[in-house]
N, C-alpha and C positions, 0 to 999 in steps of 0.2 A: 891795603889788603892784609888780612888777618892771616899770619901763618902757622904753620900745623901747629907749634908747642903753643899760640896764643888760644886756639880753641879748646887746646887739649885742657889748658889751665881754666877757660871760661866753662867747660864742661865740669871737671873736679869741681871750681868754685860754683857751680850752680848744685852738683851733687852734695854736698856738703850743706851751704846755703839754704835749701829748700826746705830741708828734714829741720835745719834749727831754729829757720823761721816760723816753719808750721809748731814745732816742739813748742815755740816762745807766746805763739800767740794764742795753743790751746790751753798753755799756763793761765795765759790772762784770762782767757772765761772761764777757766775753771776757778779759778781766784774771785772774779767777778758773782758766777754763781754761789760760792762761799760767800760773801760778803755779804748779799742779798738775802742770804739764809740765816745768820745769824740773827737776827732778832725771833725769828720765827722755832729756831732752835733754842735758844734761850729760855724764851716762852714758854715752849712745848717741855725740855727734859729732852735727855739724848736717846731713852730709849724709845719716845713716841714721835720722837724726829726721823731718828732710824728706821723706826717701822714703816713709818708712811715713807720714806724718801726711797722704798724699797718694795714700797706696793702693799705690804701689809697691812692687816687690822691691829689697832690698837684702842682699847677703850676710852682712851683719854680725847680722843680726836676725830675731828669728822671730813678733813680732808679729804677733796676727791670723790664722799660718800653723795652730794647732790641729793642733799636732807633739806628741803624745805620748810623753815622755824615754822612753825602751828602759830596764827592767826589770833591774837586774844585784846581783851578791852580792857583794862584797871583803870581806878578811881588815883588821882593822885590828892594831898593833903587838902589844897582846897575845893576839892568835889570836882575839878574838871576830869574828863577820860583821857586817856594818852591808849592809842592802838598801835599795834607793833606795823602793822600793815601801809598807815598813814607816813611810816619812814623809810618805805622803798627809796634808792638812787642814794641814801646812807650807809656808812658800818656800824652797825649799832651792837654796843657793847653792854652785856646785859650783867648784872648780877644778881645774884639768892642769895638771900643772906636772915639772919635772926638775931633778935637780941641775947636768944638764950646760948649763943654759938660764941664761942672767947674767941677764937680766929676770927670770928667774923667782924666783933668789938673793935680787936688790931686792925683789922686791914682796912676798916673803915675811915681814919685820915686820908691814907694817901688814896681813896678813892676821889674825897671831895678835893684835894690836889691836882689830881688828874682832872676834875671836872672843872678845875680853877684854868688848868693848862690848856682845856678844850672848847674857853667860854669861845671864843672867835672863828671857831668853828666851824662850818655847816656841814659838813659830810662827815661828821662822828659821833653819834649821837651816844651818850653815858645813859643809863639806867639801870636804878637799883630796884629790886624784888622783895620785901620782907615779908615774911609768911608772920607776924606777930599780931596780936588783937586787934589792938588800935593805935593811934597817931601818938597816942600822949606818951607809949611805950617807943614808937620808931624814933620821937623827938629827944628822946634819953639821949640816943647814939649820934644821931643828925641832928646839927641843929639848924635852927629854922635859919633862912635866907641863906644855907649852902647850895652853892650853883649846881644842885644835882639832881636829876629828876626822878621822885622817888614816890613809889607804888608800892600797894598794897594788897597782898592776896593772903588774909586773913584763913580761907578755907583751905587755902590750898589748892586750888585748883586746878591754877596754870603750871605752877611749877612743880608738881608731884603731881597732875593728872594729865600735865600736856608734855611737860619736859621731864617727866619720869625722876627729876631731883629728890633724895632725901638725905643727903650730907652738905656739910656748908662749909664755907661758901662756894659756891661753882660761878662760875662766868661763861659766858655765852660770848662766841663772836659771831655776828651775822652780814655775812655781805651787801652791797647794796641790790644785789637781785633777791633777797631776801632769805637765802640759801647761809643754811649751820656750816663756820667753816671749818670753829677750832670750840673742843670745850676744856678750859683749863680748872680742874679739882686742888682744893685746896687755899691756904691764903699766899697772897703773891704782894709786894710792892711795887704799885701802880703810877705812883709819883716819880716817871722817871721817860726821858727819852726813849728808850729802849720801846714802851707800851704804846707809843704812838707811833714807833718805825710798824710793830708789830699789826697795827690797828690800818696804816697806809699803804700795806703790803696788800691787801683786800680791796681798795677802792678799785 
């Protein structure tokens, strides 16, 4: 039988105890949630991580906003179509891009890198966007038999009549329910761990 000073002391040590167990283990999801966020912060720039992790509008991102990407057909180099819609239950990562865009020039290795790192794939689907005339200009940049899959809207159509884009390069990431999650402006280096934590964080 337990007496008075042993509960006294099993009470203090449960007082004590509790608050630093609970203290230790909202560390750890808080630490957890950090970790999980980082690539997606990364990504994103701290001020449109901030924004949204806050509820806010930020132009750079469409988090939260339950924007469904608009529906469209392109031709790819050897005359077959690729539809965005045909890649539902994918993240399919899009990009715009031009020849006449020098960021766009740069950023263009570690795209087909990234599509080197993606060939084994099946839930990530890469593709590029060139608003340029024709093939024999997009071939300048890409060259042929890069594992990337790469489309042409010549008019413009898709990307400045459906995606509202007129600066380059812009990347699109789209969920597998076919929902805009993130749009990132500007060139980025794609060739790296980091864009496929970023791209798995979506499935």
């Amino acid at each position: 039988m337990r007496s008075r000073g042993d509960w006294i002391a099993f009470l203090v040590t449960a007082l004590i105890g509790i608050p630093l167990t609970y203290a230790g283990a909202a560390a750890f999801a808080d630490g957890e949630v950090r970790r999980e966020a980082t690539p997606i912060r990364a990504m994103m720039g701290p001020a449109a991580y901030d924004a949204w992790s806050t509820g806010e509008t930020y132009p750079q991102h469409y988090l939260g906003n339950d924007r469904t990407a608009p529906d469209f057909t392109l031709r790819q180099a050897d005359g077959s179509s690729w539809r965005l819609a045909d890649h539902r239950g994918k993240v399919v990562v899009m990009n715009f891009w031009t020849t006449t865009c020098q960021p766009c020039v740069e950023e263009m290795p570690t795209l087909v890198s990234l599509a080197q790192m993606l060939e084994d794939r099946d839930d990530i689907e890469l593709v590029t966007v060139s608003t340029d005339g024709d093939w024999e200009t997009v071939r300048t940049v890409v060259p042929d038999g890069a594992p990337l899959t790469v489309l042409l809207d010549s008019e413009r159509e898709i990307v400045r009549g459906r995606f509202g884009t007129r600066l380059y390069p812009e990347t699109w990431i789209i969920d597998p329910d076919g929902v805009i999650r993130m749009r990132i402006d500007g060139q980025r280096d794609w060739a790296s761990a980091l864009s496929i934590d970023v791209f798995e964080s979506f499935l």
